[in-house]
VOZA-889256 format. One record per residue (C-alpha): residue number from 1; residue in one letter; z, x, y. Coordinates in pm, 1 decimal, padded with zeros to 6 digits. Each point is the difference from the previous one (the first is absolute). Layout:
residues N
+-----+----+----------+----------+----------+
:   i : aa :       c3 :       c1 :       c2 :
+-----+----+----------+----------+----------+
: NUM :  A :        Z :        X :        Y :
...
+-----+----+----------+----------+----------+
end
This chain:
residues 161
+-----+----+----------+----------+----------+
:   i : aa :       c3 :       c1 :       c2 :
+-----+----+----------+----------+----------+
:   1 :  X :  08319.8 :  11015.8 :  09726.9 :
:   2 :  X :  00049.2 : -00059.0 : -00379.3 :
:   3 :  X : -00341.1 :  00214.5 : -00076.5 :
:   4 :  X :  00190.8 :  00258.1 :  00243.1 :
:   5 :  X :  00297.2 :  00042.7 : -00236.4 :
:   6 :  X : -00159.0 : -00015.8 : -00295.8 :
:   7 :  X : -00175.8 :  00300.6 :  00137.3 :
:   8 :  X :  00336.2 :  00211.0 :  00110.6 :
:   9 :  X :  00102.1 : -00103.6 : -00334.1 :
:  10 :  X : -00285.5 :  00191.1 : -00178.8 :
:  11 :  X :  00091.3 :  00281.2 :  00228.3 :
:  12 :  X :  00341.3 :  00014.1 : -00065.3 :
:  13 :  X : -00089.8 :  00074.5 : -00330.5 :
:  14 :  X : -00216.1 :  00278.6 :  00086.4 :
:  15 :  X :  00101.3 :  00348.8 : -00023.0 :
:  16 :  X :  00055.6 :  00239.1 :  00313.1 :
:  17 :  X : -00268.3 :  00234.6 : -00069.3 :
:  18 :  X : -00218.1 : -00350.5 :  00036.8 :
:  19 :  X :  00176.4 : -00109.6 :  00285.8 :
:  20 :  X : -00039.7 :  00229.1 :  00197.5 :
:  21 :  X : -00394.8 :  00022.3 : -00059.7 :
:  22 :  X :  00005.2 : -00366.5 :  00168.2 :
:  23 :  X :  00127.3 :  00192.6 :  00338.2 :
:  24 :  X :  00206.3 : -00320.4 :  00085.6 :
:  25 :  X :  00189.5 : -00055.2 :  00311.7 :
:  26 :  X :  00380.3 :  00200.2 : -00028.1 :
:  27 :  X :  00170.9 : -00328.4 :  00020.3 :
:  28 :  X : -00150.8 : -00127.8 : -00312.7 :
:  29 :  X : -00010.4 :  00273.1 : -00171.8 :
:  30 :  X :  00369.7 :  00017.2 :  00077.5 :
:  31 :  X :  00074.5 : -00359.7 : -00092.8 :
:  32 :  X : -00194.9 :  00055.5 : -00372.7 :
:  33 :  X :  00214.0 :  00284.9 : -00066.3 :
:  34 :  X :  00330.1 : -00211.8 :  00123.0 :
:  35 :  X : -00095.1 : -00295.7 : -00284.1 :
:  36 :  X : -00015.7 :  00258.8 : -00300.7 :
:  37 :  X :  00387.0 :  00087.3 :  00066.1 :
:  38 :  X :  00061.8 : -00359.1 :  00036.8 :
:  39 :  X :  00162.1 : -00166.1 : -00329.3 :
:  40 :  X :  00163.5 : -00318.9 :  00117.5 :
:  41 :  X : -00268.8 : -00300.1 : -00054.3 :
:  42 :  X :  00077.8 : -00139.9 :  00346.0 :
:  43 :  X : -00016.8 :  00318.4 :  00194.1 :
:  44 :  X : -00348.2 :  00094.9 : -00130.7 :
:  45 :  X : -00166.9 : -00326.5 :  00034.4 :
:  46 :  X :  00108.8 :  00023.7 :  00403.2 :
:  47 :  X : -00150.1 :  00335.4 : -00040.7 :
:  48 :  X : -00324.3 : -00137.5 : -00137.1 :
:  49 :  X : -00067.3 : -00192.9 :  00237.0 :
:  50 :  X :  00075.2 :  00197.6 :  00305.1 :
:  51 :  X : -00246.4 :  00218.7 : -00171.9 :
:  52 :  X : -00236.7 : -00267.5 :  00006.5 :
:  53 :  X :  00067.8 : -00080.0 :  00346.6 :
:  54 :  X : -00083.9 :  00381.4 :  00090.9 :
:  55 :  X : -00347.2 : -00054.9 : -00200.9 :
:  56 :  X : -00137.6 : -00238.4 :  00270.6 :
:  57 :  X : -00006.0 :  00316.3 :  00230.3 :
:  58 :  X : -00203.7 :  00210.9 : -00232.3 :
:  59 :  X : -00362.6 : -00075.5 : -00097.0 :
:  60 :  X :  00026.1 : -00028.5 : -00358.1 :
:  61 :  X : -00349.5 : -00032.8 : -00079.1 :
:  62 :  X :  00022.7 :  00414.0 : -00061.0 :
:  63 :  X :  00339.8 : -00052.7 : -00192.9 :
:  64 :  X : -00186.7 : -00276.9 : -00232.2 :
:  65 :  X : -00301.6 :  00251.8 : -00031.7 :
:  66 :  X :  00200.6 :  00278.3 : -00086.7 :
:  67 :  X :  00185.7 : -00229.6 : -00261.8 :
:  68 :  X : -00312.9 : -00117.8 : -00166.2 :
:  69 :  X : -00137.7 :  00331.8 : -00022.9 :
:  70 :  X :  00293.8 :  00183.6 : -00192.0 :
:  71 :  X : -00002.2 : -00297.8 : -00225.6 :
:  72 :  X : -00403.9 :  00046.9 : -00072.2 :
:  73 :  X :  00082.3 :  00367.1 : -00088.2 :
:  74 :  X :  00182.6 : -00096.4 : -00342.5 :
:  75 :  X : -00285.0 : -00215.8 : -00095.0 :
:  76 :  X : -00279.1 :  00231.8 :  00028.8 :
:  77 :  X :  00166.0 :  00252.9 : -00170.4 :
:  78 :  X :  00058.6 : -00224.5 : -00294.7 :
:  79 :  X : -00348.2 : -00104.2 : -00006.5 :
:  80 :  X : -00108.4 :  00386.2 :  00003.6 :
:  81 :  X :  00218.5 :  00071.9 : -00245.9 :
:  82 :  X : -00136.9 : -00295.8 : -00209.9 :
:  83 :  X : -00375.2 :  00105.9 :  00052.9 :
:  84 :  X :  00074.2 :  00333.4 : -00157.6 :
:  85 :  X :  00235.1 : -00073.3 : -00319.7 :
:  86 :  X : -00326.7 : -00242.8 : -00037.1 :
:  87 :  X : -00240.4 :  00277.3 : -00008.0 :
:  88 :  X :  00261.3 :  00203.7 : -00153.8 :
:  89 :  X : -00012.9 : -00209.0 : -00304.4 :
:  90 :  X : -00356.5 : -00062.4 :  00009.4 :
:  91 :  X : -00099.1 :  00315.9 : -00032.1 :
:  92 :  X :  00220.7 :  00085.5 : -00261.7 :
:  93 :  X : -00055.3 : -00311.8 : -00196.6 :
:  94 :  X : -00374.9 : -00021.9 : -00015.0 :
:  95 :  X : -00251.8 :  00248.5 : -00041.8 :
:  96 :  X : -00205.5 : -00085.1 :  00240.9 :
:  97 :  X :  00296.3 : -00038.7 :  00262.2 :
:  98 :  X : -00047.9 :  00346.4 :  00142.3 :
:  99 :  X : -00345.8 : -00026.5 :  00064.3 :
: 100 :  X :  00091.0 : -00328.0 :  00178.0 :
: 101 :  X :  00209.5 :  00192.4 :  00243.9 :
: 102 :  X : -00188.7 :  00284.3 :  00038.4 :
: 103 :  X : -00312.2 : -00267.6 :  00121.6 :
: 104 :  X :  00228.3 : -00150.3 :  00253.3 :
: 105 :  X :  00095.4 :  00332.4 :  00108.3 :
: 106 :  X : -00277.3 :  00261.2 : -00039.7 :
: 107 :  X :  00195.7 :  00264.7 :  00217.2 :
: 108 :  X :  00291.7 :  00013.8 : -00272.3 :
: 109 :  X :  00022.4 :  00329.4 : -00155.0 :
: 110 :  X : -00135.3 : -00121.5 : -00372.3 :
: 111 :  X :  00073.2 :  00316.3 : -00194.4 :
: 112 :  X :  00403.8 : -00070.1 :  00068.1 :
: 113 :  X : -00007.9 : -00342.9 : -00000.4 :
: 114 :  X : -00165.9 :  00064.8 : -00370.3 :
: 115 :  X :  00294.7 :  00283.8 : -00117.8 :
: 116 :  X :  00281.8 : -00244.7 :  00167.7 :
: 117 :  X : -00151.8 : -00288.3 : -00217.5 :
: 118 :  X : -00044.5 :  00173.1 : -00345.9 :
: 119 :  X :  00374.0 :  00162.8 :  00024.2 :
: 120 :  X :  00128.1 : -00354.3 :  00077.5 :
: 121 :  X : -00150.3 : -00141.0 : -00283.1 :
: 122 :  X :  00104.5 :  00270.6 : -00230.4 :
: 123 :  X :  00321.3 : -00002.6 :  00148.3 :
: 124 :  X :  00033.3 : -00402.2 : -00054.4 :
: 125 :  X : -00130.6 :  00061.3 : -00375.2 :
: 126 :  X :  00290.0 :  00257.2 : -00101.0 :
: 127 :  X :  00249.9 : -00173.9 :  00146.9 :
: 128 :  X :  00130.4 :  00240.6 :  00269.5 :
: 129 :  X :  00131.6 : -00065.2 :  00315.8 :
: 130 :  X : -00267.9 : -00112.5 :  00299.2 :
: 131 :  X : -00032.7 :  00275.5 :  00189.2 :
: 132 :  X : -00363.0 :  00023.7 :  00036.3 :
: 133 :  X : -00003.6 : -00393.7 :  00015.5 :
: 134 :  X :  00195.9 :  00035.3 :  00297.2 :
: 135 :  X : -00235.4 :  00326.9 :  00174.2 :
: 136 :  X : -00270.1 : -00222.1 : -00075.2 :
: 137 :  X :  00134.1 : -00284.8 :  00215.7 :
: 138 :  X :  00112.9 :  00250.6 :  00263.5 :
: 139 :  X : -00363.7 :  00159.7 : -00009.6 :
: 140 :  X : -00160.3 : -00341.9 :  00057.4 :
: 141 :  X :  00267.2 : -00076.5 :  00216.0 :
: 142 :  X : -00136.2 :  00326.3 :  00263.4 :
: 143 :  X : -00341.9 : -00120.4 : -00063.3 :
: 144 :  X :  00031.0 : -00344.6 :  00168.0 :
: 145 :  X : -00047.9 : -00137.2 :  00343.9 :
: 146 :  X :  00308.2 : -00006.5 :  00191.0 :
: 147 :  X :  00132.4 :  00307.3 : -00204.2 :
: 148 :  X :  00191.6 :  00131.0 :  00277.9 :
: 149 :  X :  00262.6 : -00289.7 :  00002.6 :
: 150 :  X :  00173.0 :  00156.7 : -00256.3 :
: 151 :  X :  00265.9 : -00301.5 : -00157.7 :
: 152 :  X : -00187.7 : -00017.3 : -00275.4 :
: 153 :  X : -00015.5 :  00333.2 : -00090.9 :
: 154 :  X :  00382.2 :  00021.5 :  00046.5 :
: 155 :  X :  00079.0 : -00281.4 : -00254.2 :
: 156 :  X : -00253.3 :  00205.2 : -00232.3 :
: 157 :  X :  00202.9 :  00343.1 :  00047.2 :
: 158 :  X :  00362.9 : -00192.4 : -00028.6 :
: 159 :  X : -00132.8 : -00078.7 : -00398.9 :
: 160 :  X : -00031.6 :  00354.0 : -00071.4 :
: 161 :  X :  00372.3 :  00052.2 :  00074.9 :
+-----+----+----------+----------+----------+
end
């Protein structure tokens, strides 16, 4: 029953656009929107755990699922992200970095990937702002697997702002 609550807790805290992704019964949905409005400590611990008493109706094994999925989608995009500032600064730190790259990924366009890295280095060397440091990530960025989830290319476009 405890496990229960600690459940409708984590999806009180959830947003609505969430919630309703879950497709839970109307009565809980109903009774997790009643405990945001709720400020008196009393009141919403009664609240919790009438919520929890409405979780041993639903199968929560799709609720947990759900849960441990969104939380996995931060992670791998910080990992992604990771992998290519690494071969970001690889290939602009050593010479042979590029070449290192383009053997991992012989279907990479080399002639760009070649102009993106010499304008980055000049750039570094006089000083100027990191524009073509940052195309450079955004190019490698389009190049990886799993290109098409986008985040990281976001955070990459919010630094040019």
């Amino acid at each position: 029953m405890l496990d229960l609550q600690d459940l409708g807790a984590r999806l009180v805290a959830l947003d609505a656009r969430r919630l309703a992704e879950l497709d839970l019964p109307e009565r809980l949905a109903d009774a997790l929107e009643a405990v945001r409005s709720i400020k008196a400590h009393e009141g919403r611990r009664r609240q919790m755990q009438y919520i929890g008493r409405l979780m041993r109706d639903v199968d929560a094994a799709p609720i947990v699922a759900a849960l441990a999925r969104w939380d996995e989608g931060p992670r791998v995009a910080k990992a992604r992200f990771a992998t290519l500032e690494h071969w970001r600064d690889h290939i602009l730190a050593d010479d042979d970095g590029l070449a290192d790259y383009l053997a991992r990924h012989p279907d990479a366009p080399r002639d760009a990937l070649v102009t993106l890295v010499r304008d980055a280095r000049a750039e570094r060397a006089a000083g100027r702002p990191p524009r073509d440091f940052r195309a450079l990530f955004r190019a490698l960025d389009k190049l990886e697997p799993g290109a098409d989830a986008r985040p990281i290319a976001t955070v990459a476009d919010a630094d040019d702002e």
